[in-house]
C-alpha positions as CSV (number, residue, x, y, z in Angstrom):
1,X,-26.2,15.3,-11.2
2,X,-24.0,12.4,-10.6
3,X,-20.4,13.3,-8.1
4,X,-17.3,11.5,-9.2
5,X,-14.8,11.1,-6.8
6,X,-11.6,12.0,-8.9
7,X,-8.2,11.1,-7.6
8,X,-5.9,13.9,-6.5
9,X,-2.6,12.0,-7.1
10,X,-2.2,9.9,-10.4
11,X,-0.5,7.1,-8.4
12,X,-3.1,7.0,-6.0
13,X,-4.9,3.4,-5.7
14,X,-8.4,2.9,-6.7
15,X,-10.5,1.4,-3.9
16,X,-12.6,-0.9,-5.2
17,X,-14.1,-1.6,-1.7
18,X,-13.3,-1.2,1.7
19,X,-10.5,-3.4,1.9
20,X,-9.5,-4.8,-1.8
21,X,-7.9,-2.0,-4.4
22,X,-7.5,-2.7,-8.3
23,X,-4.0,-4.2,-7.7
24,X,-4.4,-6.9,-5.2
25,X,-7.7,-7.7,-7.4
26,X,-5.1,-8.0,-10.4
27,X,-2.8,-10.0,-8.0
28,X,-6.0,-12.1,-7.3
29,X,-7.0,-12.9,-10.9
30,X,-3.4,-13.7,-11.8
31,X,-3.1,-16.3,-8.5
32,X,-6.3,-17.7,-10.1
33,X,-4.7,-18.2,-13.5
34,X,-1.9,-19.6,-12.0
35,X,-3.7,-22.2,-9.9
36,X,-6.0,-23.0,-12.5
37,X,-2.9,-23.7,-15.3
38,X,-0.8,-25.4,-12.5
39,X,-3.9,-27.7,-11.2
40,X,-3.0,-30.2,-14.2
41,X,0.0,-30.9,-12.6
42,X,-1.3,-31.7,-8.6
43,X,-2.4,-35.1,-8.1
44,X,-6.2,-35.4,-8.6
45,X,-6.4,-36.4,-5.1
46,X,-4.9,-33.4,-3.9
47,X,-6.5,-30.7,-5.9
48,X,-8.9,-29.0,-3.1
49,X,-5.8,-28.9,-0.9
50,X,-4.0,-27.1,-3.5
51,X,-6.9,-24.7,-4.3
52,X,-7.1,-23.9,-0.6
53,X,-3.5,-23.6,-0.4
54,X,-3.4,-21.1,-3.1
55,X,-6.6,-19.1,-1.4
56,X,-4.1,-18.8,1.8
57,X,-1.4,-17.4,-0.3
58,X,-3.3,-15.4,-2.5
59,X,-5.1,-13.7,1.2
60,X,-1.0,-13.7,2.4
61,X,0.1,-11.9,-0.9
62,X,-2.4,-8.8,-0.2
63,X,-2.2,-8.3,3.4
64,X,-0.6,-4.6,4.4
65,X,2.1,-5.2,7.5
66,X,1.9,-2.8,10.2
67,X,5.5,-2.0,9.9
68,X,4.9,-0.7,6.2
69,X,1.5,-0.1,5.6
70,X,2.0,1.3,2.1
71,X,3.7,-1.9,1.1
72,X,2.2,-5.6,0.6
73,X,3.8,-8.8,1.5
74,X,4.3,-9.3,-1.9
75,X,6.2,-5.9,-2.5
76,X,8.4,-7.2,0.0
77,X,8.7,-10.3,-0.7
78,X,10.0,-9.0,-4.1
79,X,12.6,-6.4,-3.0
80,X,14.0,-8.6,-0.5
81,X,14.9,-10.8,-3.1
82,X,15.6,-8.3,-5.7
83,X,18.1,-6.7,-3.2
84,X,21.5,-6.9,-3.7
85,X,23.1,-8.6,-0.7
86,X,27.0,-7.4,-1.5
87,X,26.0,-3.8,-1.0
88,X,26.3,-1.8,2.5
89,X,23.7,1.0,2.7
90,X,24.3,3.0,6.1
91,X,21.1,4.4,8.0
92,X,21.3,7.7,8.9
93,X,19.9,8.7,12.4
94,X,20.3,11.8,12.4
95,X,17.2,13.5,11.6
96,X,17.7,17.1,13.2
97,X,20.9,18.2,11.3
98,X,22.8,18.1,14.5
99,X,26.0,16.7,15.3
100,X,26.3,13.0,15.5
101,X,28.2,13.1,18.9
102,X,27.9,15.5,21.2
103,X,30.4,18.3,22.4
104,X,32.1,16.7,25.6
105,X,30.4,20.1,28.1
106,X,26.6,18.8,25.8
107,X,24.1,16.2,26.6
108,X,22.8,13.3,24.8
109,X,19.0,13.1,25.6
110,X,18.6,10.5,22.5
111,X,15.7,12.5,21.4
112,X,15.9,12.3,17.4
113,X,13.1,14.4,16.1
């Protein structure tokens, strides 16, 4: 009898191998499109450069940053545009429910757990 490996969430990603999911395959195949409709445009003798330009984006686009692993460079690329720059959004550092400043008799350690 065959296993099937079923997803626990239903926004979970499907691994299609080790290091490419369904949506950076999507990504991929719409990059391709792209280059292959935008090809009539670059000079004939600058096509390769162009399809090798676009392979180096397209590898760019599906890259996970350290700093956000759940995100791609694309994602980010998108929301930092997307954002609206005349909004103020404060960051909150206080992560134990504590005061923000200390009682003058307290000490600050600086530990925020």
């Amino acid at each position: 009898m065959a296993h099937y490996r079923i997803p626990k969430h239903i926004s979970s990603e499907l691994k299609i191998n080790k290091a490419l999911y369904l949506t950076d395959l999507g990504l991929l195949v719409g990059l391709l499109l792209f280059t292959f409709v935008m090809s009539n445009i670059v000079h004939s003798s600058l096509t390769f450069l162009f399809y090798g330009f676009m392979v180096v984006v397209a590898g760019l686009m599906i890259i996970r940053p350290a700093t956000n692993p759940k995100k791609r460079i694309y994602e980010a690329i998108y929301y930092a545009i997307r954002r609206r720059k005349d909004t103020y959004t404060a960051i909150d550092y206080i992560v134990d429910g504590t005061d923000e400043y200390p009682e003058d008799g307290e000490k600050n350690n600086g530990d925020l757990q």
